[in-house]
N, C-alpha and C positions, 0 to 999 in steps of 0.2 A: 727658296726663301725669298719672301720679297722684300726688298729695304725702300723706306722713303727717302729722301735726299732734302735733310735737314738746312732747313731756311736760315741763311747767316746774313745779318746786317752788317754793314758795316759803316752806313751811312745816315746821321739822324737830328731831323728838324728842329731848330727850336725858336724859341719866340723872345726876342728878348725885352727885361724887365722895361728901360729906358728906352733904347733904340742909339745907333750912331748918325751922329750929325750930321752930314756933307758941307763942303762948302757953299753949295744951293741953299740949305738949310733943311733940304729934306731929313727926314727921318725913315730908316734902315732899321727893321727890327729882325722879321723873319729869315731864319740863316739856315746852314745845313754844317754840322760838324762830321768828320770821316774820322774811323777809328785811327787810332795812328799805329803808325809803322817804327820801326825798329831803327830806320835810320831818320824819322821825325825827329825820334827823341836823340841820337846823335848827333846832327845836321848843327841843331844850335847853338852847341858849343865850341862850333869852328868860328862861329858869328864873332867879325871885331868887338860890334855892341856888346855883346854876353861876354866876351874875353876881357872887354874891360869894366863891366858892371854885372853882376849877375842876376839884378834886379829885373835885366833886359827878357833871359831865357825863357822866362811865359810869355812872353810878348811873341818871339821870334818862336815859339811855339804853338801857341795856338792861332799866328800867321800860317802854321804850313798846316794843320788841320780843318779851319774853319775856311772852305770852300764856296761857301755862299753869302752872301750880305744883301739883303733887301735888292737893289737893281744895280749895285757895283761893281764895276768890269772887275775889281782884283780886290785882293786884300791881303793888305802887305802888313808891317808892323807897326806901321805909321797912324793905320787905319785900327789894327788892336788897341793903340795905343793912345787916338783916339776915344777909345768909349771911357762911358761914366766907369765911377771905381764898381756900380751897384752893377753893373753887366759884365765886365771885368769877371769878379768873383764868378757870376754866374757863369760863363763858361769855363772858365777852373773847374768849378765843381763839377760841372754838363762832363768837362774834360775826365777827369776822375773816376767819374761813375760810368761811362761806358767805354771805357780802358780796363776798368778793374772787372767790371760786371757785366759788361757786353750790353748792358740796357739801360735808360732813361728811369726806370721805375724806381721807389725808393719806399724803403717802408716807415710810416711813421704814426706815431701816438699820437690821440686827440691830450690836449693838457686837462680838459673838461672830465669827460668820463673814460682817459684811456683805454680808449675801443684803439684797437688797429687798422691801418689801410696801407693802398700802397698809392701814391701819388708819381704822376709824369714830370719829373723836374722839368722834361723842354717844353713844359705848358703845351695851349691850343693854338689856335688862330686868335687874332685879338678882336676879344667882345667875347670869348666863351671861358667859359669856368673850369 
């Protein structure tokens, strides 16, 4: 019996709506998010921040997941906590959906003539559809 050896991601691009600022003033959009791990989701509740606000805990979360930012060396909470509130959400949700679901895909109704499709929450490169 032959078996394939089933392709797991664990690692996934995305484009963000706004972009983060730098102090240059560049903008940082394309990032890479890593599924998280078991002690991601642990890790941030030892955080002083999070222990004394718990508004902190996405912040110092999707600091240990999101592994890429446009061209900057690291990214800490400082730098999550830097972006607009609209990118924000947007990885929450990025976070969400390939945590729960292992993929970027999502499925959704037109409002117009409720046809179905499936759309790439972490978008393309910017300029594509």
């Amino acid at each position: 019996m032959t078996t394939q050896r089933e392709s797991f991601q664990t690692a996934f691009e995305f484009v963000l709506p706004r972009g983060y600022v730098d102090a240059d003033g560049n903008v940082h959009r394309e990032g890479t998010m890593r599924l998280a791990t078991a002690r991601d989701e642990l890790m941030p509740l030892l955080d002083p921040k999070v222990k004394e606000n718990d508004a902190f805990l996405s912040l110092v979360l999707l600091s240990r997941v999101v592994t890429e930012l446009g061209t900057l060396p690291s990214i800490d909470d400082q730098v999550i906590g830097g972006l607009w509130a609209t990118d924000l959400a947007f990885l929450q949700d990025l976070y969400r959906q390939v945590n729960t679901e292992g993929h970027t895909l999502v499925e959704v109704s037109c409002p117009s003539c409720a046809s179905n499709f499936a759309v790439d929450m972490a978008g393309g490169p910017p300029g594509e559809v």
